[in-house]
C-alpha positions in Angstrom: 69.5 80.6 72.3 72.5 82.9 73.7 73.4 82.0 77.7 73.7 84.9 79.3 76.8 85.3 81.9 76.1 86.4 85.6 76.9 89.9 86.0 80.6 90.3 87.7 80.8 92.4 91.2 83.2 95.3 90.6 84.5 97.5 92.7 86.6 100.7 92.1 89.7 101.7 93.3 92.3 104.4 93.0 95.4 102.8 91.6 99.2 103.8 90.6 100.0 102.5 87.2 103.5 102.6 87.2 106.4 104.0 89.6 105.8 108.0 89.5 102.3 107.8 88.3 99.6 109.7 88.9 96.7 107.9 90.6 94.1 106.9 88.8 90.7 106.1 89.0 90.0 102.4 87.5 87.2 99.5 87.6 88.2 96.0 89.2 86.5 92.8 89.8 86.2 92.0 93.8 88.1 89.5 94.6 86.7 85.8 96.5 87.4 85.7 99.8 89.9 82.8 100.6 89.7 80.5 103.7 89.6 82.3 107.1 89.4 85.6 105.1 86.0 88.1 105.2 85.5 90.7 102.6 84.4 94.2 103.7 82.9 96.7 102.4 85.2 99.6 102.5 83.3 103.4 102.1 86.8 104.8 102.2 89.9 104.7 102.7 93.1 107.1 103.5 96.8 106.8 102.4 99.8 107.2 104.5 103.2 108.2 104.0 103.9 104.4 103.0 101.6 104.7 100.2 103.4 107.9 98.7 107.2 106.1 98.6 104.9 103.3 96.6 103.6 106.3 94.2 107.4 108.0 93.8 108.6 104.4 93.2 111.0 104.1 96.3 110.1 100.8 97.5 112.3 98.3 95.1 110.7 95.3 93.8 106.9 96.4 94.2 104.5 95.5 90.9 102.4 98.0 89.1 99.7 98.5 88.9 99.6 98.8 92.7 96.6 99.7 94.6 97.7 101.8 97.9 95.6 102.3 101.3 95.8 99.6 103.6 94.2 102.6 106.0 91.1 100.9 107.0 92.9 99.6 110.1 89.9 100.6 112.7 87.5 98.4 110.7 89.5 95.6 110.3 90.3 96.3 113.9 86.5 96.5 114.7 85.7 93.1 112.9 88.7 91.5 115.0 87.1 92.8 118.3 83.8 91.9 117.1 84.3 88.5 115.7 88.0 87.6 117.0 88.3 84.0 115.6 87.5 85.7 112.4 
């Protein structure tokens, strides 16, 4: 009789493959939370003028694939106010 494997959460996300890439749209497993960390759910997400020097390939000794958007600042803001020892 075959086992069957639990079903893996996935999440997408937009994702540079390699320095001057185009963005592209890819599938990823959601990572475990670690100690004194909270996963959110993020609906979206904006990129800043960081994220397109990580795109062009300007900031030295980044890895690729690299997923940009650290843009959901209020939430994670939000979730601090709200739960501060968090």
């Amino acid at each position: 009789m075959a086992t069957a494997k639990p079903a893996v959460a996935t999440m997408k996300a937009a994702q540079i493959p390699r320095p001057g890439g185009d963005f592209e749209i890819t599938e990823r497993e959601i990572p475990k939370p670690g100690p004194a960390e909270v996963r959110i759910k993020v609906q979206a997400c904006g990129i800043c003028h960081s994220d397109a020097f990580t795109k062009d390939g300007s900031w030295p000794g980044i890895q690729y694939p690299r997923i940009p958007g650290h843009n959901t600042w209020w939430l994670r803001w939000r979730l601090w106010w709200l739960y501060p020892k968090v």
